[in-house]
N, C-alpha and C positions, 0 to 999 in steps of 0.2 A: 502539394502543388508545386509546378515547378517554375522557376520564375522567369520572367520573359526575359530574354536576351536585348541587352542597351541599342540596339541599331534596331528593333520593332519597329520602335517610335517615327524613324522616316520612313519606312515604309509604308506603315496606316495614315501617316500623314497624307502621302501621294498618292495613295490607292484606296481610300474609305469609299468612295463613290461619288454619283452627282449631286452638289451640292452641301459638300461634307470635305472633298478632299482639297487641296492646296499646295502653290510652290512651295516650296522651302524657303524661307528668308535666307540672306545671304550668312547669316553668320550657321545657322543650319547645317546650309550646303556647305562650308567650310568646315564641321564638324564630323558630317557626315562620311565627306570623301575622305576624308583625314582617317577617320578609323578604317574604310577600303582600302588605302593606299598601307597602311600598317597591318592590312590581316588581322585586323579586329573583329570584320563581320564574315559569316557564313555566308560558301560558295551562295548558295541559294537566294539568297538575298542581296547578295553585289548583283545576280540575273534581275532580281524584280524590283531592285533599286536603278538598275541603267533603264530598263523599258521602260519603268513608269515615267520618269523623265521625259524620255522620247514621247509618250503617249500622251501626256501631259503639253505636251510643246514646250521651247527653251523658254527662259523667262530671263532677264539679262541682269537682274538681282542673284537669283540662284545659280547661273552660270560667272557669275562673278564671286562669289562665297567657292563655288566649285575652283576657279582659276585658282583662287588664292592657296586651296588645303593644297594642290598638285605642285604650285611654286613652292612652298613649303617643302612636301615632301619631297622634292625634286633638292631640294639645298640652294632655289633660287635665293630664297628670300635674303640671305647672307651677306648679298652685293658682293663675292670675291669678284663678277666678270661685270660689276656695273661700270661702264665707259669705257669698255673691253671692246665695242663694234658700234656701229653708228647706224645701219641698218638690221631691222626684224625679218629676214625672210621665210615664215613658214611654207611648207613642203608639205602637206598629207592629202593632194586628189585622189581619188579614184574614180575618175569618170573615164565613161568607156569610150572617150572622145578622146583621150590622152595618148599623142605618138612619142617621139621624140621629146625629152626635156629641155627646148629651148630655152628655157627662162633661165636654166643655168649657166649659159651663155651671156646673156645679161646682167648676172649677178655677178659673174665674172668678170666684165668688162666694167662696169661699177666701180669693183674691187678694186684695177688698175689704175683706177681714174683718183685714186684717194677716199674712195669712201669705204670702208670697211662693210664689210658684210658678213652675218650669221644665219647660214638658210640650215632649220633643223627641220628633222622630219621624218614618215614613215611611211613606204612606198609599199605595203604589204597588200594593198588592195587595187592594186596600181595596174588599170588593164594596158600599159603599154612601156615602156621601157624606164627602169627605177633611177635616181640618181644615184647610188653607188655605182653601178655597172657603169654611166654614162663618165663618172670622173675617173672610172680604170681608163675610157678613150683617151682621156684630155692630160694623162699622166699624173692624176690628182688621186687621193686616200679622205675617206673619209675620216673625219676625229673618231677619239678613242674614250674621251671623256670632256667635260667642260674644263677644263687647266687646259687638255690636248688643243682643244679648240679653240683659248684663251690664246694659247702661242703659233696658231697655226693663222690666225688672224690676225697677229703680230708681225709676222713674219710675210706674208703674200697678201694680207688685205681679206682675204675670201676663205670661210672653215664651211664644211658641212656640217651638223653634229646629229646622228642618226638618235632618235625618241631611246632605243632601246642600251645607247650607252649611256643616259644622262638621269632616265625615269625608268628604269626596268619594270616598275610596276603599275605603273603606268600605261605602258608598252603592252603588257598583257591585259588589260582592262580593254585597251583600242581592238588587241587582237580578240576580241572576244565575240567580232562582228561573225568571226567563222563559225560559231556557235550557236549564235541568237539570228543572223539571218540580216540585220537588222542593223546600221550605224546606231551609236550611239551618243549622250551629248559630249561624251567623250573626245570626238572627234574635233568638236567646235572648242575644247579646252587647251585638246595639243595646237591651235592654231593661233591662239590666244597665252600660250604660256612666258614667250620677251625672254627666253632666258639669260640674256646677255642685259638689260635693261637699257636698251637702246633708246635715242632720243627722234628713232623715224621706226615707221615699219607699214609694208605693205602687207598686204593680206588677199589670199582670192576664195573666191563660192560658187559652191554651183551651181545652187538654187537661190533665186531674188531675195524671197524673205529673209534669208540671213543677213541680207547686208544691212540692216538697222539694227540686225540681234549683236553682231560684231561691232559694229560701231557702238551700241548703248554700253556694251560692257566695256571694253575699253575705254570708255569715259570714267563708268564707275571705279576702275584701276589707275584712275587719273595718268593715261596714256599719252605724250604730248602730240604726238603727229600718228595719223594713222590713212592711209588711201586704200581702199576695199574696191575690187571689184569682180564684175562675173567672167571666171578665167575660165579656160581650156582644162576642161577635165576638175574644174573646182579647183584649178591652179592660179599664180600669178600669173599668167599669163596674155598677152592681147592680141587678140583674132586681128591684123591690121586689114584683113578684108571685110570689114565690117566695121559698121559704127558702136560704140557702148559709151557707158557713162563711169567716169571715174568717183567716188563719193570719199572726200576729203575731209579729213576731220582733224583740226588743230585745236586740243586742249577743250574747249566745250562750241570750237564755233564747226559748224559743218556744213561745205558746198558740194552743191551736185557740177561736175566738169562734164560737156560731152565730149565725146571720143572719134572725131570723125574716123570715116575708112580711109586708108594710105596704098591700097593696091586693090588689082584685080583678082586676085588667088591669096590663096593661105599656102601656109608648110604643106609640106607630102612629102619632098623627098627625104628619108633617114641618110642621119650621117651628121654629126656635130661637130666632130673634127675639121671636116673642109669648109662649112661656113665658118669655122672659125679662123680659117686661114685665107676666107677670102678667095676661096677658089671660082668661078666663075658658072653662071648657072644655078647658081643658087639664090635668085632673087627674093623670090616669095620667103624661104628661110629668112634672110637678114631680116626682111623687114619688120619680120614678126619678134626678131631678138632686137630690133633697135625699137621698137614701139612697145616694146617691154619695159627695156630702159628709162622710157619716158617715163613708166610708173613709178619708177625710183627714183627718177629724177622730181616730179610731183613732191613725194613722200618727205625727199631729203629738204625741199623748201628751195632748190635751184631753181625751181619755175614756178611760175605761179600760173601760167593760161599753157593749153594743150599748143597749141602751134609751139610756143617757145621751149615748152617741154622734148619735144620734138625736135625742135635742131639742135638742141643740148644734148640729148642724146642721139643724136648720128654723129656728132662730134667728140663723144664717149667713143662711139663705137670704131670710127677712124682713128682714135688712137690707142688702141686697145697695141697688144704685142701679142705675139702667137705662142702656145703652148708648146713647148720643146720635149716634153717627156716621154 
C-alpha cells in the first residue's frame, strides 16, 4: 500500500463535502502554503488546493495563516526593509475597467511630498496599460529585488517592486489564473503581503465583499493603519466622478468615510506624462490623481475627514516637480 502524500490532508480537509469539509485554521494555512511555496506538494494538488479555497470562499483566519507562509517564503519576515517606506501600495487589478495607471501618479507625488512609498505588484492580468511600461514614460525602472527597492526608496522616495522579483513562486502560483480560468485566493495574499512592513497602507477591490475580507485579515496580522477601497479595475484608485466610501481601519478601530464626487467626467484621455506636467486640458485626469492622493493622505493619518483630505492633497499635488527622464 502506498502511503498518502503529507499535503492530502488539506485537501480532504477542504474538499470532503457538505457538512464534512472546512477552512483551514490559520496555522494550517501557514503550513500549507509553506510546503506550495517550497515545491513540496504535487502540481496536482497546488490546482485543487487553490480552487477549493476559491470555492470554499476566503475566510480571514485562513487567508491570514496563508499571508504569513508567503511572507515567510518571500524573506519578508526578516524585517531587513522594516521602516524602509512609510506607505503599502499594492498594485494587482485586473479589471477590464482599467485604462491608464493614474494612481501612479499619486504615489508619486506622495513620494515628493516626504512620504515614502512601496507599490508592488503584478500587472499580468491587467486589461489596460501595466505599470512597468507606464514608469519607462515618466523615465522610472522598476526594482530588481527588495535591497534594489530598499535603495531606490531611499534615494527618490518612490520603488515599484514587481511580485515576480521578490516571490518567484509566488508569482507563479498568481499566474496560474491562465490555467485554471479562475483568480485565485492568491491574488488577495499578493495584496495583503506589506513587504516593506510599513506603518500605513492603502489597498483597493473590486468586488464589495472583500472589503471586510481585507480588513479582518489585516487586523489579524496586527496591521496599524490600513484604508480599503472599491478602485478602478480592483485598483487604488478613485473614480472622482462618483461618490464611494473609503473604509479606515486603525489597529482594531474601523470607520466607514464617504467619498463625495469632485467632478463631472472621469479620466479617458491616455497619456501620464502631460498630466503630470501639467499640461492643460487634462482636467478629468488630475482630478482623479489628486483624489487618489487623498487616499494616502487618509492612510498616512494627514487627515482625518474627506474634505481635508482633499485639500491636503491638491496641495501634494501643486508641489509635486516634474519628471525630467
Amino acid at each position: 500500500m502506498t502511503d498518502e502524500h503529507v499535503f492530502a490532508q488539506y485537501v480532504r480537509t477542504l474538499g470532503r463535502g457538505p457538512g464534512r469539509s472546512r477552512s483551514l485554521t490559520r496555522e494550517e494555512a501557514r503550513t500549507a502554503l509553506g510546503m506550495v511555496l517550497r515545491g513540496e506538494a504535487d502540481p496536482h494538488q497546488v490546482g485543487a488546493f487553490l480552487m477549493l479555497l476559491r470555492y470554499r470562499g476566503e475566510d480571514p483566519d485562513e487567508v491570514a495563516g496563508l499571508v504569513e507562509a508567503a511572507r515567510d517564503a518571500a524573506g519578508i519576515s526578516d524585517g531587513a526593509c522594516t521602516g524602509a517606506a512609510d506607505l503599502d501600495w499594492p498594485s494587482y487589478g485586473a479589471g477590464r475597467t482599467r485604462d491608464e495607471p493614474w494612481f501612479l501618479l499619486s504615489a508619486l507625488a506622495l513620494a515628493q511630498a516626504g512620504h515614502r512609498v512601496i507599490m508592488h505588484g503584478s500587472n499580468a492580468f491587467t486589461q489596460g496599460r501595466d505599470v512597468p511600461d507606464a514608469l519607462g514614460e515618466l523615465g522610472l525602472r522598476p526594482a530588481t529585488s527588495r535591497a534594489d527597492a530598499k535603495a531606490l526608496v531611499a534615494e527618490t522616495g518612490f520603488a515599484y517592486l514587481p511580485l515576480s522579483a521578490f516571490s518567484p513562486a509566488l508569482d507563479r502560483l498568481l499566474n496560474l489564473r491562465h490555467l485554471l480560468g479562475l483568480r485565485s485566493p492568491i491574488n488577495t495574499v499578493c495584496r495583503l503581503l506589506d513587504p516593506f512592513d510599513t506603518r500605513a497602507a492603502v489597498d483597493g477591490v473590486f468586488h464589495p465583499p472583500y472589503i471586510d475580507l481585507h480588513l479582518g485579515v489585516a487586523q489579524r496580522l496586527n496591521r496599524p493603519r490600513l484604508v480599503v477601497v472599491k478602485g478602478g479595475g480592483g485598483e487604488v484608485e478613485r473614480n472622482p466622478a462618483k461618490p464611494t466610501t473609503a473604509y479606515v481601519q486603525v489597529g482594531t478601530d474601523r470607520q466607514e468615510l464617504p467619498l463625495p464626487a469632485l467632478t463631472a467626467s472621469k479620466a479617458e484621455v491616455p497619456g501620464l506624462l502631460p498630466v503630470w506636467r501639467g499640461e492643460p486640458g487634462r482636467e478629468a485626469e488630475t482630478a482623479t490623481v489628486i483624489a487618489t492622493i487623498a487616499l494616502g493622505v487618509l492612510a498616512l493619518g494627514l487627515a482625518d475627514e474627506p474634505a481635508e483630505a482633499d485639500r491636503v492633497a491638491a496641495e501634494i499635488w501643486a508641489g509635486r516637480r516634474a519628471v525630467t527622464g
